[in-house]
C-alpha positions as CSV (number, residue, x, y, z in Angstrom):
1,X,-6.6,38.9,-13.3
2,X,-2.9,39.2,-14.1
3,X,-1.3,36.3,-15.4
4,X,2.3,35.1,-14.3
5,X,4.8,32.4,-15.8
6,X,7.0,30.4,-14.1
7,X,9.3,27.3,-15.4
8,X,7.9,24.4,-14.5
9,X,8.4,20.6,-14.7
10,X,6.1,17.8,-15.1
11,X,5.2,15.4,-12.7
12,X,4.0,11.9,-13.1
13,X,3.2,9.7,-9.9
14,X,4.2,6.3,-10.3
15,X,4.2,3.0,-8.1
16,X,6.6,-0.1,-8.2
17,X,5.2,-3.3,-9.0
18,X,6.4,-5.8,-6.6
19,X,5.3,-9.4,-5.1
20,X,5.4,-10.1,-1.5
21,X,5.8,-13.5,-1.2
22,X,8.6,-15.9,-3.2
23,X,7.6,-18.2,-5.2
24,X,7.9,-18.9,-9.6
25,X,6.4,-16.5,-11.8
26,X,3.7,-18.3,-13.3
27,X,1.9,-15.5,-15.8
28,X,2.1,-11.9,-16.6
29,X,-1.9,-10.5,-17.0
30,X,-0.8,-7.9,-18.8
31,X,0.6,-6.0,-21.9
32,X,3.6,-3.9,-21.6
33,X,2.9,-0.3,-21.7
34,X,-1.3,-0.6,-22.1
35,X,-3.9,1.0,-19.7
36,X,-4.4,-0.4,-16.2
37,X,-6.9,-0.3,-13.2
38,X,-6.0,-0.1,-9.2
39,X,-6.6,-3.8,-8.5
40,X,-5.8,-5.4,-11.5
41,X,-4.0,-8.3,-11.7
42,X,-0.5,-8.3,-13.0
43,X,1.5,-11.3,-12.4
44,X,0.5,-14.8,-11.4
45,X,3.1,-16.2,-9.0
46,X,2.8,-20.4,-8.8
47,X,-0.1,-20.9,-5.7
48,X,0.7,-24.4,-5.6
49,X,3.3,-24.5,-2.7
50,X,1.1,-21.8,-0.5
51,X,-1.8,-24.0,-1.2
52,X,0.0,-26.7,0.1
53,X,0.8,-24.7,2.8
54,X,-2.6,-23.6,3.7
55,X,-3.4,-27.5,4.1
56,X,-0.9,-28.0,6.8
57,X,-1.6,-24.9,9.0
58,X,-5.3,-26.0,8.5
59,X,-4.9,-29.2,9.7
60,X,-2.2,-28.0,12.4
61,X,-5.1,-26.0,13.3
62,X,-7.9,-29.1,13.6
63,X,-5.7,-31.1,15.8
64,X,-4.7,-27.8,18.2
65,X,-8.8,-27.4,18.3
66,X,-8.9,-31.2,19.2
67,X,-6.3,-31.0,21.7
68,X,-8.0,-27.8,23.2
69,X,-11.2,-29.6,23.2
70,X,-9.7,-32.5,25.5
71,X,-8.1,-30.4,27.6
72,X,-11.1,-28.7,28.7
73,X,-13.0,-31.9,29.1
74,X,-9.9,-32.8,31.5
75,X,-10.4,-29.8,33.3
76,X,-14.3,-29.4,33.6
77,X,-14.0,-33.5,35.2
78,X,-11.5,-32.8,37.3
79,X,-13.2,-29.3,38.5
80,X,-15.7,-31.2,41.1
81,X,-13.5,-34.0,41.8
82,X,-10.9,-31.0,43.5
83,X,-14.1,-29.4,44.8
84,X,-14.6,-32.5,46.8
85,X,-10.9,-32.9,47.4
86,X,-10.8,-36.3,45.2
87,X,-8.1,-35.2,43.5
88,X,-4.9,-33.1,44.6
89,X,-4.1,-29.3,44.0
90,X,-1.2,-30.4,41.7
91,X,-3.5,-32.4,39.4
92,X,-6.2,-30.0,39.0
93,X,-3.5,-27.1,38.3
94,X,-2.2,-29.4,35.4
95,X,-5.7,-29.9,34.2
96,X,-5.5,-25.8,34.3
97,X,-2.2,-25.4,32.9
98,X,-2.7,-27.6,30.1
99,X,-5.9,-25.8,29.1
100,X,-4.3,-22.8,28.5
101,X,-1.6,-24.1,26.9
102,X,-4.0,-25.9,24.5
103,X,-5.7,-22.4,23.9
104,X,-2.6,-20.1,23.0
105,X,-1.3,-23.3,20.7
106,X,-5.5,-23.0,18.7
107,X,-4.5,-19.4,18.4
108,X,-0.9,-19.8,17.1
109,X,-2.3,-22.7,14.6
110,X,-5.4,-20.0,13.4
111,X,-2.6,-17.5,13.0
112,X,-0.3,-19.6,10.9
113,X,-3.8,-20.6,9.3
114,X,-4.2,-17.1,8.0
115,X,-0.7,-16.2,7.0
116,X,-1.0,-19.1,4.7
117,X,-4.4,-18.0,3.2
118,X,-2.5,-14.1,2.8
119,X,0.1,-15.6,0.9
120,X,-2.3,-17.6,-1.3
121,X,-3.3,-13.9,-2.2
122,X,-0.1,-12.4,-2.2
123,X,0.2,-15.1,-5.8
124,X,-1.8,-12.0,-7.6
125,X,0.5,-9.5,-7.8
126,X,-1.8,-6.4,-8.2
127,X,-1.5,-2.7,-10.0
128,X,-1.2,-0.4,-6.7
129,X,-2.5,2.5,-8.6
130,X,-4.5,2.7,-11.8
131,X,-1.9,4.2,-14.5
132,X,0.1,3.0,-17.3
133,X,2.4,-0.1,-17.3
134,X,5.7,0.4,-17.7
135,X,8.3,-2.6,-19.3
136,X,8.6,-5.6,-17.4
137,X,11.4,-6.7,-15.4
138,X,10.7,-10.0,-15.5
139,X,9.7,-13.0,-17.4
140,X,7.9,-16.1,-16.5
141,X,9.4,-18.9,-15.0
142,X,11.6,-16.4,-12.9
143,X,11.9,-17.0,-9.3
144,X,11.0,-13.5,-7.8
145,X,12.1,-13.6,-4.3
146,X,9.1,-11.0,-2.8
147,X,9.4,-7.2,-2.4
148,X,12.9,-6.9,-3.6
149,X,12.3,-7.8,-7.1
150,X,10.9,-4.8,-8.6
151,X,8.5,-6.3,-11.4
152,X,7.4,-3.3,-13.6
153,X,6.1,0.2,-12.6
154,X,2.6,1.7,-13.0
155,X,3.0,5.3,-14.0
156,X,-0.6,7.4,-13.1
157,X,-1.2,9.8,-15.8
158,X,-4.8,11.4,-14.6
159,X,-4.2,13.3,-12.2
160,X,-1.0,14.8,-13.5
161,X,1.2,17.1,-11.4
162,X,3.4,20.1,-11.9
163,X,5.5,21.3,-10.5
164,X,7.3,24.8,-10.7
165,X,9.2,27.5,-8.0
166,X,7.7,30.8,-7.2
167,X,10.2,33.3,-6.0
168,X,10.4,35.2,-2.7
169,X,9.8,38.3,-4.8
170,X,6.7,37.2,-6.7
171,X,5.3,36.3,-3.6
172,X,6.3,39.7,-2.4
173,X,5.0,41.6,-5.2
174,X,1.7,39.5,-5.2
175,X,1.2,40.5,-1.6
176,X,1.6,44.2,-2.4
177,X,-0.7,44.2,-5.7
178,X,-3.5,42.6,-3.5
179,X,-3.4,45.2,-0.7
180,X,-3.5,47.9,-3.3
181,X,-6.4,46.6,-4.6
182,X,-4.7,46.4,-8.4
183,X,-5.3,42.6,-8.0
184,X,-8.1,40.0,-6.3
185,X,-6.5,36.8,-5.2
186,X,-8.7,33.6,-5.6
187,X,-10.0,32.9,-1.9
188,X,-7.8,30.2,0.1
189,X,-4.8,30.5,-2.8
190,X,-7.0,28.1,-5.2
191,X,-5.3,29.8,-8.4
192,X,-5.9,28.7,-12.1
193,X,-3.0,27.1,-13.5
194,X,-2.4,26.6,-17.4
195,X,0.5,24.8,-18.5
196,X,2.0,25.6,-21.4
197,X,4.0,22.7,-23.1
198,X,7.6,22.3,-24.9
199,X,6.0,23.3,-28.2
200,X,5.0,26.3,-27.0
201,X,1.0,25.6,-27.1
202,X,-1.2,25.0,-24.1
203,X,-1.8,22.1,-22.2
204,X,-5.8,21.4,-23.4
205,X,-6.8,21.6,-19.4
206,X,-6.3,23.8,-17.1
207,X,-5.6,23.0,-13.3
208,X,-5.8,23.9,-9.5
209,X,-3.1,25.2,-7.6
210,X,-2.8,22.0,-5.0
211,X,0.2,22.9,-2.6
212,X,2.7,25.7,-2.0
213,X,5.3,25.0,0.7
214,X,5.5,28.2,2.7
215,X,9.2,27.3,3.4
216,X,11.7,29.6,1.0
217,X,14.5,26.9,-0.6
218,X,18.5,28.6,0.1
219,X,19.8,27.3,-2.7
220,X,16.8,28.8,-5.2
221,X,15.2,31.2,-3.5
222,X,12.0,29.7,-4.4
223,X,9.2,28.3,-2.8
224,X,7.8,24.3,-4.0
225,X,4.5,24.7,-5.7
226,X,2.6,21.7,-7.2
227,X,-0.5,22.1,-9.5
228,X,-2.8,19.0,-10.2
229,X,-4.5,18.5,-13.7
């Protein structure tokens, strides 16, 4: 099969390290510019004041279940004593009222209950992708107030992706070749790529072809094409 070279550039997907909640930097878990995997911890931001936290939404949380608990014991008493028109419509509508009221507090509390136990994990600031870490951007002791603090960046060498332009002509003449018969296209565009590198040698593996925008660029004249190794 015939061969064709295009200029291309190489592409390496990376991801920004970042915490979501704000709090003291406490630990980095990791060396600058080493090997890491999706999950891994990065940073360690102070857990003591979400902790803290937690305790107060969970007992926010006991007392709205207490609360909910009496209310319900208000309104199954009162229940038969409206039945047998002991008690007026007003009161047994408050004994109502107040149970529901008691119920959407217990789910507000369990809420705040849960954002607090998220944040407690939000402290272990994670590697988004597995990759390379980049240098970091902060030291510890810093206050890192959440997402707009950009920590360090994880740069994901495997798979790698280039990308190059193939021209509204090449495509052209790769059309016509095939419908001669002078050349056999790989089935659904799933073309060998080899990279050759700044040196001049070869990249040691070869790749797929992995996307071709079927949209021709003004400016270039070219089509975006992205091979994964």
């Amino acid at each position: 099969m015939r061969s064709y070279d295009w200029l291309a550039k190489r592409g390496i997907a990376w991801e920004q390290a970042a915490a979501r909640v704000t709090g003291i930097l406490q630990k980095r878990n990791f060396q600058e510019g080493t090997a890491v995997k999706a999950g891994q911890s990065l940073y360690t931001i102070d857990p003591v004041p979400f902790q803290s936290a937690l305790e107060r939404a969970e007992a926010d949380a006991a007392g709205a279940e207490a609360r909910l608990a009496q209310a319900r014991r208000n309104a199954a008493r009162l229940k038969p004593l409206f039945a047998a028109n002991a008690v007026s419509q007003k009161e047994y509508d408050d004994a109502a009222s107040a149970e529901q009221i008691a119920e959407a507090d217990l789910k507000s509390a369990r809420a705040r209950v849960t954002d607090a136990k998220l944040n407690i994990e939000y402290t272990r600031v994670e590697s988004p992708i597995a990759g390379v870490t980049g240098r970091s951007q902060v030291s510890e002791g810093t206050l890192v107030s959440g997402p707009a603090v950009l920590l360090t960046t994880v740069s994901q060498t495997d798979p790698v992706y280039v990308y190059f332009g193939v021209s509204e002509a090449e495509h052209l003449k790769l059309r016509s070749e095939s419908q001669a018969g002078r050349m056999v296209l790989p089935k659904g565009g799933q073309f060998t790529v080899e990279v050759k590198l700044a040196d001049g040698s070869s990249y040691p593996l070869k790749g797929r072809l992995g996307f071709s925008d079927i949209r021709i660029s003004t400016l270039t004249g070219t089509t975006d094409t992205r091979a994964e190794l």
